[in-house]
C-alpha positions in Angstrom: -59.5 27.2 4.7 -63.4 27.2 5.0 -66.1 27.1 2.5 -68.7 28.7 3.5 -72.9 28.6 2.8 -75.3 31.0 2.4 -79.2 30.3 3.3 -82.0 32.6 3.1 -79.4 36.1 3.4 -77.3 34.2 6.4 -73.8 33.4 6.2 -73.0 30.1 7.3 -69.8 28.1 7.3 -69.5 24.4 7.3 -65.9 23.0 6.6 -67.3 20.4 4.7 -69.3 22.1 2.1 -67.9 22.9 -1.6 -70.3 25.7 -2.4 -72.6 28.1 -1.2 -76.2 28.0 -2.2 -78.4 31.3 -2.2 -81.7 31.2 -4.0 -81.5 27.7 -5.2 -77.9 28.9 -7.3 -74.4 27.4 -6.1 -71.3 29.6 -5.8 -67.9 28.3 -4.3 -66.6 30.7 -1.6 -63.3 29.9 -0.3 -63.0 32.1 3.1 -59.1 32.1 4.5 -59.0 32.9 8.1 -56.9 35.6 8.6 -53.3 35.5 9.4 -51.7 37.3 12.5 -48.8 39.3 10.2 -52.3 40.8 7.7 -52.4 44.4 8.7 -55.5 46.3 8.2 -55.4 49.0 5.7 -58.0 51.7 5.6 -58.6 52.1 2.3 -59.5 50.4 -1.5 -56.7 52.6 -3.1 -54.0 51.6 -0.4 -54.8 48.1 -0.9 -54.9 47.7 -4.2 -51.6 50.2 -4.1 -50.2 47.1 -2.0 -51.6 44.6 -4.5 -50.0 46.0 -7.1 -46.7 46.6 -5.4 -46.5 42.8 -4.2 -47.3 41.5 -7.6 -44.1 44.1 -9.4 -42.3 42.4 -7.0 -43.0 38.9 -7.9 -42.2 39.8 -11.7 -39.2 41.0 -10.4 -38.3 38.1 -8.3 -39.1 35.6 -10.8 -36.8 37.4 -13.4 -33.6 37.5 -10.6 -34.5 35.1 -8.1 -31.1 35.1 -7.1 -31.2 38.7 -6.2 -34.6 38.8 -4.5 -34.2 37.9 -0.9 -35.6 42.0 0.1 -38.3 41.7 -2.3 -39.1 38.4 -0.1 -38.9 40.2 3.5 -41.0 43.4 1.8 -43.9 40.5 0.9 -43.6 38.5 3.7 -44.1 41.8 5.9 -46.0 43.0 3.3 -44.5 46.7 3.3 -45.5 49.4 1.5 -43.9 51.3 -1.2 -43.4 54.2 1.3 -42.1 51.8 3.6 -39.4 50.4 0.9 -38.7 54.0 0.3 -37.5 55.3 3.9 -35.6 52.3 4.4 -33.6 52.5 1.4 -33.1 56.5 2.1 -31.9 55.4 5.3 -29.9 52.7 3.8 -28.6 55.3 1.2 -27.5 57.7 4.0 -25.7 54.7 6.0 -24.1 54.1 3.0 -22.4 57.4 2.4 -21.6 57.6 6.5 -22.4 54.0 8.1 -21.0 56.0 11.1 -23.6 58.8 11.2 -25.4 56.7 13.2 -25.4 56.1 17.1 -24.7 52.1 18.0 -27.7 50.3 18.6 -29.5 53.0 17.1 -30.0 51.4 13.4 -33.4 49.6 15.1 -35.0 52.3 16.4 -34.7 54.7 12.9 -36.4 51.4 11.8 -39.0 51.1 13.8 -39.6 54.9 13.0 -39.6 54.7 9.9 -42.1 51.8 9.7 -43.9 52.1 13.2 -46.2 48.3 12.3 -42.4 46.5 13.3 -41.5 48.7 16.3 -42.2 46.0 18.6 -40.4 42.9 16.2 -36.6 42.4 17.4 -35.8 40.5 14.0 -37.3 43.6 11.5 -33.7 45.6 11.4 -31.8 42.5 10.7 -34.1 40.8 8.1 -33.9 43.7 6.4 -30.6 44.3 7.0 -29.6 40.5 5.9 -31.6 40.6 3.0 -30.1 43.8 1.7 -26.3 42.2 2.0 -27.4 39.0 0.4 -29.1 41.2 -2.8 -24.9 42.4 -2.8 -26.6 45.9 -1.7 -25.4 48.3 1.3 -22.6 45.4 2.0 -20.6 47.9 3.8 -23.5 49.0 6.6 -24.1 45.4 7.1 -20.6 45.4 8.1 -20.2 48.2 9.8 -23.9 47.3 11.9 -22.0 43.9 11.9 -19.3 44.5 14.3 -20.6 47.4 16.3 -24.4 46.8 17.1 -24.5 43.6 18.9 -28.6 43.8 19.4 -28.9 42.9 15.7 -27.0 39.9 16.1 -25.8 39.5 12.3 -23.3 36.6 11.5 
């Protein structure tokens, strides 16, 4: 983290500094660097959409923290509602057919579906993992579990 300085309308930062002076008043500004898994979104309303999203989430993962390990993976990866939404339709298909799918073809729906993970080889089975350790979609874990070996599920 950096605190940063203003002086005469420049932005300076000095790691040292606890606040930022502009026309002789103080204000603290803490400025976070950011990280390499914050995705740019292009608008005020999708993130404060996301904001509010994440922080439903936390209510609901402080209530059932024992049932909360896919509310973890959506914050951690910091999905969007829409995001959630085609995975669990997905997941709700594979649930009434887990063999409607092709093998080693659960991934690439994924990465379809949410096109910011196409490139991540762990997406399908955190999500997957997660899912089975909520108690939901047991049975595509399963199924994904024995006959796609590029998840590699245990």
């Amino acid at each position: 983290m950096t605190i940063c300085q203003i002086k005469t309308g420049h932005l300076s930062c000095h790691p040292a500094a606890n606040v930022i002076q502009r026309k002789k008043v103080f204000y603290l500004c803490q400025v976070q660097a950011p990280t390499a898994r914050e995705i740019p979104l292009t608008s005020t309303e999708e993130r404060l959409d996301l904001l509010e999203y994440q922080v439903e989430l936390l209510r609901h993962t402080l209530k059932d923290p024992k049932h909360s390990q896919f509310n973890n993976v959506i914050l951690e990866r910091q999905l969007t509602r829409s995001d959630v939404n085609k995975i669990y339709s997905l997941m709700d298909m594979l649930s009434e057919n887990p063999t409607a799918i092709d093998r080693q073809d659960f991934s690439s729906k994924l990465a379809d579906l949410v096109p910011k993970y196409q490139n991540d080889a762990h997406f399908a089975s955190s999500i997957l993992t997660a899912l089975s350790q909520d108690g939901k979609y047991e049975n595509v874990y399963e199924y994904l579990k024995e006959n796609d070996a590029s998840l590699d599920l245990k």
